[in-house]
N, C-alpha and C positions, 0 to 999 in steps of 0.2 A: 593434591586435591583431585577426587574421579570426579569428573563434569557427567553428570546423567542427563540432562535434557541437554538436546542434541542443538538447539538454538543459542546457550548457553555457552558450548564448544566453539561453536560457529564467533559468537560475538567477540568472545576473547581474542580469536586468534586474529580476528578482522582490527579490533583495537592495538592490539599488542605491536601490529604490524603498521597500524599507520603511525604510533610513537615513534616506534623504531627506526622507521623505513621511509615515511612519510618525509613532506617537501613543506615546507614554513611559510607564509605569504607573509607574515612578522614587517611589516615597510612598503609591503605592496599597496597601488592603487585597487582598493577593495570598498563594495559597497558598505555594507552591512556596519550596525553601529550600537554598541553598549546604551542602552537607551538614560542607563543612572547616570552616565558621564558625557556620553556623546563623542566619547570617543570610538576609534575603528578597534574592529574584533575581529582580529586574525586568527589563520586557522594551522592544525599540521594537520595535512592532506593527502591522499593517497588517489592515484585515479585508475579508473577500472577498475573497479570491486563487483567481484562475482559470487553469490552467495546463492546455493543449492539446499532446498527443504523438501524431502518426501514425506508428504502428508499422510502415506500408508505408512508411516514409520511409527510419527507420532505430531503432537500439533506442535508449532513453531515459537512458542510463548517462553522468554526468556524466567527465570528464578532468582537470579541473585537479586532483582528486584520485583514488581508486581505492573504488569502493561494491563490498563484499564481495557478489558478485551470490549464490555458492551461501550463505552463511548468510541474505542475505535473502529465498532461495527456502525454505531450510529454516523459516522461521517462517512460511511459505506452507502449506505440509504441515503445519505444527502446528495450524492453525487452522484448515484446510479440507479436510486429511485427516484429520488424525489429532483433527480437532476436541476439540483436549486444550487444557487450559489450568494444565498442572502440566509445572513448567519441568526435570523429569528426562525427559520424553517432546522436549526439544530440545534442538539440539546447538553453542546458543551461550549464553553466559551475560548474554545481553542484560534476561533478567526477571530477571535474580536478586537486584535490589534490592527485588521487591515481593513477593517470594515467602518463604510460611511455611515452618516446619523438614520439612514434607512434599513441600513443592516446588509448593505448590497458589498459584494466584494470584488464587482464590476463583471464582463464578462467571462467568465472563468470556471473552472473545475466544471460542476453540474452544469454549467447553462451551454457549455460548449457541447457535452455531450447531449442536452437537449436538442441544439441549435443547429449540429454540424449531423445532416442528411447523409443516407448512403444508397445508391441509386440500384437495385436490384434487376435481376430482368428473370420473370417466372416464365418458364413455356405453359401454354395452354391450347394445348391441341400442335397443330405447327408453330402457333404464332408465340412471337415473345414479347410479354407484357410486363412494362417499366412497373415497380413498387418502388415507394418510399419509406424510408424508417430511419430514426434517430439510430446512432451508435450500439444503444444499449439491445435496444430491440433486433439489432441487425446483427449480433452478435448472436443472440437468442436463436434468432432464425434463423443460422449459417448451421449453428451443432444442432438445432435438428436434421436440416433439410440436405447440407452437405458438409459434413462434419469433417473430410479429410481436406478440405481448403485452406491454402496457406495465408489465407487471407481475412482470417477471423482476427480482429482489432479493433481497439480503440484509443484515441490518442485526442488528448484535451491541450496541447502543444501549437493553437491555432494564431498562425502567425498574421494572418489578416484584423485577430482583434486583439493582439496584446496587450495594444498602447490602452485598451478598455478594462484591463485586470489590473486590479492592485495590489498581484502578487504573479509572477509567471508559475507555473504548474509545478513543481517539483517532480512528484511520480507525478511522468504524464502519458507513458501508455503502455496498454495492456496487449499479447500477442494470444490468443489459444490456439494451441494445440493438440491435435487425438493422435492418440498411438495405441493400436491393438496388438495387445501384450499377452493374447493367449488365454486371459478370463473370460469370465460370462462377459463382462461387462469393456466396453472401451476407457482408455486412460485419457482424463485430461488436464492437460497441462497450463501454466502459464506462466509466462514471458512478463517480469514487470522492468520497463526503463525507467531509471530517475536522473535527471541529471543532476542533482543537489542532494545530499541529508548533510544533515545536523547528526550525529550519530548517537551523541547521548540522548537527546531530544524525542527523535526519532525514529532509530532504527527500527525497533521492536513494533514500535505501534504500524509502523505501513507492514512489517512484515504478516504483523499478525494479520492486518484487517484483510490484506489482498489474497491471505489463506482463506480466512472466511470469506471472500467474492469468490475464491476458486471452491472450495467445496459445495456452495449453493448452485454455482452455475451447474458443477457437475450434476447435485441433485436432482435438476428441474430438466436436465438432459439425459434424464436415467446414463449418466457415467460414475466412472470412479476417480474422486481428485488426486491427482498424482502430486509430479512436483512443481512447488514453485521456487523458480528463479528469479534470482532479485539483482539485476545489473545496475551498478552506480557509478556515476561519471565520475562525481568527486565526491567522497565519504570524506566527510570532515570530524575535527574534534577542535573544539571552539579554545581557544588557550585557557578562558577559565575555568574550563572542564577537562581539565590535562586531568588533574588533581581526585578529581569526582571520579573518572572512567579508571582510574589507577587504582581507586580502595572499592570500586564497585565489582571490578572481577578478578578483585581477591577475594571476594566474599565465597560462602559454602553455595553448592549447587542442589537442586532437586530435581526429580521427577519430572517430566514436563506434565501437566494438566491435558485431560480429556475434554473436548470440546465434540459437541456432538448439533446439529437441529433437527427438527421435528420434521421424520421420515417422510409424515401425510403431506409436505408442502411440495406441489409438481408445479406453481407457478413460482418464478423472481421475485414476483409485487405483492405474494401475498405471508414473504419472510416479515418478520419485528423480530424486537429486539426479545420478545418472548419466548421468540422461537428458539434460539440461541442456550444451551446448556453446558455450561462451566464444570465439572466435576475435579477433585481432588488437587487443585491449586494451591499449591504449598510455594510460596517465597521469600525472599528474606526484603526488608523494611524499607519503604518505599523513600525514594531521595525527593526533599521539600523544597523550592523555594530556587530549582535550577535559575542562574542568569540566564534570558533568550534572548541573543543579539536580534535587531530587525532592519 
């Protein structure tokens, strides 16, 4: 089989390798629970998974099946605009198994990157004068104002208010990086950490969504989005999805899809899900009715 989308290449060999190669928790003391039985959901696991996308190649949307690119842009906007983490402020019901009768999924994702300050200090004239700004915004204001700092981050991993999330962060942070590469324009990059996927679940949709944060940021910082990197501590495949992941990337592959947004947009806050253009997404038929341990 030729694997055309380059994501597609990527997932196979990432799965193939944790069947193979991977380590069994099968007896272990393990959280997570078959919610139909109540029994525990062991995993074969690989740890350290490194996985590299250059966005100037092409976008990172797997084919053998179809990753809902707008809801996973919308949980993009949840947590990095609308820095919310009460699952009526989104428009898929992907938290709604951790979520209280108010819709709160306690302190976590968005509300940390609201919540959690980054202390700046601008010169003005001699003098230097303290700002304050949430993650997102200070992110924003590092690749304009000093773009080659290795200190562009954010990281929703707030160990002061865990015990208030009723769920720890999976991806829980981002690094940017510039690199001038000899175009008109500077490259940039980023760094995603996760310490947990689900991989059938999973993988695709943060890859996709954290391409789509990387190509806006780059837009609204007149750059160009390079690559992103996607480190994961433990890349799982859940034992009921031994079976699923094994007839899924034997499937045929396609082209990967063009993914484009709307050039005019030079602010973050003023991207939607309108902005966002899909072209020529071809994949093969989407899998119904996954089990999701929790």
């Amino acid at each position: 089989m030729i694997y055309l989308s380059l994501a597609d290449s990527i997932f196979k060999s990432m799965c193939e390798d944790i069947i193979e190669n991977g380590t069994n928790t099968q007896g272990q003391k393990v959280r997570p629970e078959w919610p139909d039985t109540g029994e525990k959901a062991y995993t074969i696991k690989k740890f350290g998974v490194c996985n590299r996308y250059d966005l100037r190649k092409e976008f990172p949307a797997l084919t053998f099946r179809p990753t809902p690119l707008k809801s996973a842009l919308d949980e993009i906007f949840w947590i990095y605009q609308k820095k919310s983490s009460n699952v009526n402020d989104l428009n898929s019901h992907i938290w709604d198994e951790w979520a209280d009768e108010s819709g709160s999924i306690g302190h976590a994702y968005g509300a940390v990157i609201k919540d959690t300050y980054i202390h700046h200090f601008d010169k003005i004239g001699t003098i230097k004068v303290p700002s304050v700004m949430n993650q997102m915004d200070a992110v924003l204001y590092d690749l304009k104002h000093t773009p080659f700092s290795r200190r562009i981050m954010t990281n929703m991993y707030d160990f002061q208010h865990l015990y208030e999330m009723h769920l720890h962060p999976c991806a829980y942070s981002c690094t940017f990086n510039v690199t001038d590469e000899g175009g008109d324009k500077l490259v940039l990059n980023l760094l995603l950490n996760q310490r947990s996927q689900d991989v059938l679940v999973a993988n695709n949709w943060n890859v996709a969504q954290y391409a789509m944060l990387l190509m806006m940021v780059a837009q609204v910082s007149d750059m160009v989005p390079g690559e992103l990197v996607h480190m994961i501590a433990d890349a799982h495949i859940y034992d009921r999805h031994v079976d699923i992941i094994k007839e899924l990337i034997s499937r045929e592959s396609y082209d990967a899809p063009t993914v484009t947004f709307d050039p005019d947009i030079k602010d973050f806050y003023k991207f939607t899900i309108e902005s966002m253009k899909v072209e020529n997404y071809k994949a093969g038929p989407q899998i119904k009715n996954i089990p999701v341990a929790v």
